[in-house]
C-alpha positions in Angstrom: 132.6 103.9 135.8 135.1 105.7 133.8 137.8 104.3 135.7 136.2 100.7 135.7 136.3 101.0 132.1 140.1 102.1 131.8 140.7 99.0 134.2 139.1 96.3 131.8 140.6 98.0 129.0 144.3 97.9 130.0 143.6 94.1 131.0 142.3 93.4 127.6 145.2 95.4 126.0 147.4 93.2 128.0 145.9 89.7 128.1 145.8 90.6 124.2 149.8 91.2 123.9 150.5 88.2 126.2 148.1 85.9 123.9 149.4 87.6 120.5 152.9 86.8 121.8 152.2 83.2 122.3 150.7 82.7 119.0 153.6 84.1 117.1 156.6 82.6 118.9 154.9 79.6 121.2 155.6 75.9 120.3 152.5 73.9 120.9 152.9 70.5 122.8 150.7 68.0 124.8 151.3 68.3 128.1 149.9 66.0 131.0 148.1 67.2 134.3 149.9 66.3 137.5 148.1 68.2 140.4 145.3 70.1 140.7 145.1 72.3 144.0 142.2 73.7 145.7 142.2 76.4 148.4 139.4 78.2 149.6 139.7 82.7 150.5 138.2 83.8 154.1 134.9 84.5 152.1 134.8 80.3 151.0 135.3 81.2 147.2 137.1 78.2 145.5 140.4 78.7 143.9 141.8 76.4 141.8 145.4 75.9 140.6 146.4 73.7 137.9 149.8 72.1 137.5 151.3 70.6 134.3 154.1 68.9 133.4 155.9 68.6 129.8 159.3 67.7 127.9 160.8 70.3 126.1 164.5 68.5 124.5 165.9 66.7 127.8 163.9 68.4 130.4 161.0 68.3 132.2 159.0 71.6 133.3 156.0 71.9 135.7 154.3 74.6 135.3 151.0 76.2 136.5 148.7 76.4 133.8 146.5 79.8 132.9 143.3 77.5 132.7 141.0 75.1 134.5 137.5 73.5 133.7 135.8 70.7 135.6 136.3 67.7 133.1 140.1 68.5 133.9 142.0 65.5 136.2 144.9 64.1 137.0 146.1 62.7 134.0 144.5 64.8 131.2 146.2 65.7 128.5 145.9 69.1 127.3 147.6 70.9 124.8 149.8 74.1 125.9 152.1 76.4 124.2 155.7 77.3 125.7 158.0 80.2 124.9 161.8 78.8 123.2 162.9 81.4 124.9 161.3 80.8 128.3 160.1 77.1 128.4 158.8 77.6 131.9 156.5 80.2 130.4 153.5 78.2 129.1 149.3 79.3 128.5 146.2 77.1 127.5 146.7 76.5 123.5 142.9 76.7 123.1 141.0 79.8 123.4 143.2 82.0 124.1 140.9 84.9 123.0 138.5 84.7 125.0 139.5 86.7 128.4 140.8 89.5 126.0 137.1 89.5 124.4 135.6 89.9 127.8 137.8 92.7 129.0 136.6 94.7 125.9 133.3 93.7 126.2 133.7 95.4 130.0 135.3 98.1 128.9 133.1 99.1 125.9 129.9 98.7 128.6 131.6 100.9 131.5 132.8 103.5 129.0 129.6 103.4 127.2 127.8 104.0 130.4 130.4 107.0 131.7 130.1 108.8 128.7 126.3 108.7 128.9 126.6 110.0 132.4 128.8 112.6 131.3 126.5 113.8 128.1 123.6 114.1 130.8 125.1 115.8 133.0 126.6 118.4 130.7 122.6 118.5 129.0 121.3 118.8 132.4 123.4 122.2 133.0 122.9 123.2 129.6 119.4 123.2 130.1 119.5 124.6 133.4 121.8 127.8 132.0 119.1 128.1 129.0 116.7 128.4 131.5 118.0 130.9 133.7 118.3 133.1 130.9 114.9 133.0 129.7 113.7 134.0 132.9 
């Protein structure tokens, strides 16, 4: 659990930076929905790709977009936010703190629950030592 924890914390920690970096230095624009791809793993589970494509000065990017949700088609507009530096480099501009929030929320719960395993244990041979003693 300990390690579960560590694992959903560094993903928070990172989603985080890559989120906070795209509200301080993205530029929001519309961008329009040009193909969405399914594939399916060995195990039948759906993955879904979505592809974007916007106008930053004279050109045009296509992009894979960080996001999908049913009500999306070809043709939707959604709103994304690019890097200046890296136009090419785009997420969802619509919340974007979500993921981050979950990672914690998995993090504080696996951490939670390995420290409690810990204090029980160390209790447990605490208790047992006492006991020895006594006798």
């Amino acid at each position: 659990m300990l390690i579960s924890g560590l694992i959903f914390l560094f993903a928070g920690i990172y989603l985080s930076a890559k989120s906070t970096k795209f509200e301080r230095n993205g530029i929001k624009v519309q961008a329009t929905v040009v193909r969405i791809d399914k594939e399916y793993d060995a195990n039948g589970k759906e993955d879904i790709s979505v592809f974007v494509q916007y106008t930053v000065g004279n050109t045009t990017y296509t992009s894979k977009l960080d996001y999908y949700a049913s009500h999306l088609h070809e043709g939707s507009i959604v709103p994304i936010l690019y890097l200046p530096d890296s136009p090419a480099s785009i997420t969802y501009a619509k919340g974007r703190f979500f993921a981050p929030v979950l990672f914690y929320a998995g993090a504080a719960v696996c951490l939670s629950f390995a420290v409690f395993v810990a204090v029980s244990s160390v209790r447990t041979q605490l208790t047992k030592i006492t006991d020895e003693k006594r006798q």
